[in-house]
C-alpha positions in Angstrom: -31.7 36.4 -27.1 -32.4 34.6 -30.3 -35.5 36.7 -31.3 -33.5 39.9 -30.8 -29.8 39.2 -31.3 -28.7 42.6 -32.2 -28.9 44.3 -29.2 -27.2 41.7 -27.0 -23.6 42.9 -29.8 -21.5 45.9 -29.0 -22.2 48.7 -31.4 -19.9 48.7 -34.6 -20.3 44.7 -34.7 -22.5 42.7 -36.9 -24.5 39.6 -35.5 -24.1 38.2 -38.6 -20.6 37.5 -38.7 -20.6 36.1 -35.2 -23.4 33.6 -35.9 -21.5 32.5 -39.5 -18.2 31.9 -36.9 -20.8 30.0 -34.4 -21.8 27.9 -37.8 -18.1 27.1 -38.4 -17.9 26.5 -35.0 -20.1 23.5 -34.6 -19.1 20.4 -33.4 -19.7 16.8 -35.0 -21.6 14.3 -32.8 -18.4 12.3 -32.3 -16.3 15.1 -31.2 -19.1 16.5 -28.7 -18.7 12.7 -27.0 -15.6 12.9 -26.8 -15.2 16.2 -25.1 -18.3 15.5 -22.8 -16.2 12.5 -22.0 -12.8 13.8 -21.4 -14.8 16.2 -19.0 -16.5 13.6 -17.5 -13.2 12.0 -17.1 -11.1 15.1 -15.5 -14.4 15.3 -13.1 -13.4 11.7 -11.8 -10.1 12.5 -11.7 -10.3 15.4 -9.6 -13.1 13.6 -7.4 -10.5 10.7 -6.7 -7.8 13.0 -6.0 -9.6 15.1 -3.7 -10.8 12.0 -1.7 -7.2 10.7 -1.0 -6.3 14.3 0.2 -9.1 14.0 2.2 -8.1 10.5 3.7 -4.1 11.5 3.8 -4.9 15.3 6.0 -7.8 13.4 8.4 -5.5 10.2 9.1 -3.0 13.3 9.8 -5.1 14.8 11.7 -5.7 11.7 13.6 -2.5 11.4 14.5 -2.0 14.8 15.6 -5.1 14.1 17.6 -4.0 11.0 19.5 -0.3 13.1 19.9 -2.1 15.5 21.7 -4.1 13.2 23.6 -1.0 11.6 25.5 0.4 14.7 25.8 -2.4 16.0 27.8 -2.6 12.3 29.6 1.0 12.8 30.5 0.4 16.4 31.8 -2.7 16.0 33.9 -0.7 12.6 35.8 2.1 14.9 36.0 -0.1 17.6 37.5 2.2 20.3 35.5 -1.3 22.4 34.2 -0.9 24.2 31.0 2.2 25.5 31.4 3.6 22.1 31.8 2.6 20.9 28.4 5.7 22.6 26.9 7.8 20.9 29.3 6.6 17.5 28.1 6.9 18.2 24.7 10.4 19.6 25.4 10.8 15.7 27.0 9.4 13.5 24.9 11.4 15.7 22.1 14.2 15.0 23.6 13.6 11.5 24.7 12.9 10.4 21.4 16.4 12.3 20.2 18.1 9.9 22.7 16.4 6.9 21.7 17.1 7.5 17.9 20.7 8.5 18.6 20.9 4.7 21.0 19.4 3.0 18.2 21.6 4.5 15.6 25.0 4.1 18.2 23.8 -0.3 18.1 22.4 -0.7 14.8 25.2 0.4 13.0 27.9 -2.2 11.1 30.4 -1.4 9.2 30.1 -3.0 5.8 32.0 -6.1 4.8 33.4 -4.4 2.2 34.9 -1.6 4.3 36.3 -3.9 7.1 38.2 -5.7 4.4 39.8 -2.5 3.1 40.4 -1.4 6.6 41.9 -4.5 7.1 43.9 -4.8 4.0 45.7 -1.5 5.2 46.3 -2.4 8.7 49.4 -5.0 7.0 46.9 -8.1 6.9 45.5 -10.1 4.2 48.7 -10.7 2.5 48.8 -14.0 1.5 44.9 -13.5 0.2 45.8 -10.8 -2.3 48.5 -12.5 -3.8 46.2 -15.6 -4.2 43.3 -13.9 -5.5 46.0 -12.1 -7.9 47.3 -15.8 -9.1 43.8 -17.2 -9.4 42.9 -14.1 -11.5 45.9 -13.9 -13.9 46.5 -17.5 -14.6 43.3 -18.9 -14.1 44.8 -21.1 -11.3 47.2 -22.4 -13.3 50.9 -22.1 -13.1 52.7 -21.4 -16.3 53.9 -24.5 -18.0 51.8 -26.6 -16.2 49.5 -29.7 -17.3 46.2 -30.5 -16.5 48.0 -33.8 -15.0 51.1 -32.1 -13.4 47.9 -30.0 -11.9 46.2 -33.0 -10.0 49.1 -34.8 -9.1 50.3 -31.1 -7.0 46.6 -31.3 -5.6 47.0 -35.0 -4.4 50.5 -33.7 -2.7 48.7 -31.3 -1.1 45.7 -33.3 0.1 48.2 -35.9 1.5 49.6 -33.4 3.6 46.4 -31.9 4.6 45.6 -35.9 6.1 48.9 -35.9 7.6 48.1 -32.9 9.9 44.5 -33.9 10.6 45.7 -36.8 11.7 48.6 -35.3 14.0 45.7 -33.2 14.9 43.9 -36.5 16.3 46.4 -37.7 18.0 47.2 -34.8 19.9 43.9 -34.4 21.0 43.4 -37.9 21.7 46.6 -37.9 24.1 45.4 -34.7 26.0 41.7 -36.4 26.8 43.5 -39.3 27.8 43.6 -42.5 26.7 43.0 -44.8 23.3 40.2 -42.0 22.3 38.8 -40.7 26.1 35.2 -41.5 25.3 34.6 -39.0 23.0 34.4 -41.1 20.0 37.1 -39.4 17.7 37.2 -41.9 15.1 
């Protein structure tokens, strides 16, 4: 081809002009490497991705396989033949339709958040809302209040919470019978 260039060009073309374009055409050393290695590099690529399409359709396949394999195991302790086959499918389809719908039926719970609302509407919870609402507004504090006025109304209200544990105490004490009925309630 190099010894007799002109008769590998269509007629009306000039072998001159197409080896002055190969001229411009050339490539530096350092642009050659790096298209040999982005080649090199797509080859890899491709290799690596046609090997984990490889693995992910045979461990498929495997699957399928061993699928099959009970199926068949089922069928021939069945004694249903070929025809039978379908039948277990048809079962185990609908078997495992069961078990997913059981599983779904138990495992559900409502969520916290939606019991609460449900509550909330149902007439209960109150008393918490208009807590929250206090807490939120005033920071806890009443209006006009002191930091002092604050823990002397908490010590009122701890006093009072002692006063009914310890009616609490006593009631239970006199139902078990005697001083403390040997269950230690001190």
């Amino acid at each position: 081809m190099k010894s007799h260039p002109t008769e590998f060009f269509p007629e009306g073309t000039s072998a001159d002009l197409d080896e002055a374009e190969a001229e411009n055409q050339k490539l530096s050393d350092a642009e050659k490497y790096a298209a040999q290695t982005r080649k090199n590099r797509q080859n890899q690529d491709y290799s690596a991705l046609q090997g984990a399409l490889n693995s992910v359709l045979s461990g498929i396949k495997a699957i399928f396989g061993g699928v099959w394999t009970a199926i068949k195991s089922i069928s021939d302790l069945l004694n249903l033949g070929d025809e039978g086959s379908k039948v277990v499918i048809l079962g185990l389809l609908v078997l495992v339709l069961v078990a997913s719908n059981v599983y779904t039926y138990v495992a559900w719970r409502p969520s916290s958040e939606s019991t609460l609302r449900r509550f909330n509407r149902n007439g209960g919870g109150g008393d918490l809302n208009e807590a929250i609402r206090s807490i939120l507004q005033g920071n806890g504090r009443r209006e006009g209040s002191t930091p002092r006025e604050e823990g002397m109304e908490l010590m009122r209200i701890l006093d009072q919470v002692d006063q009914r544990s310890a009616a609490l105490r006593n009631s239970i004490k006199s139902s078990v019978g005697g001083e403390d009925g040997g269950i230690g309630l001190d």
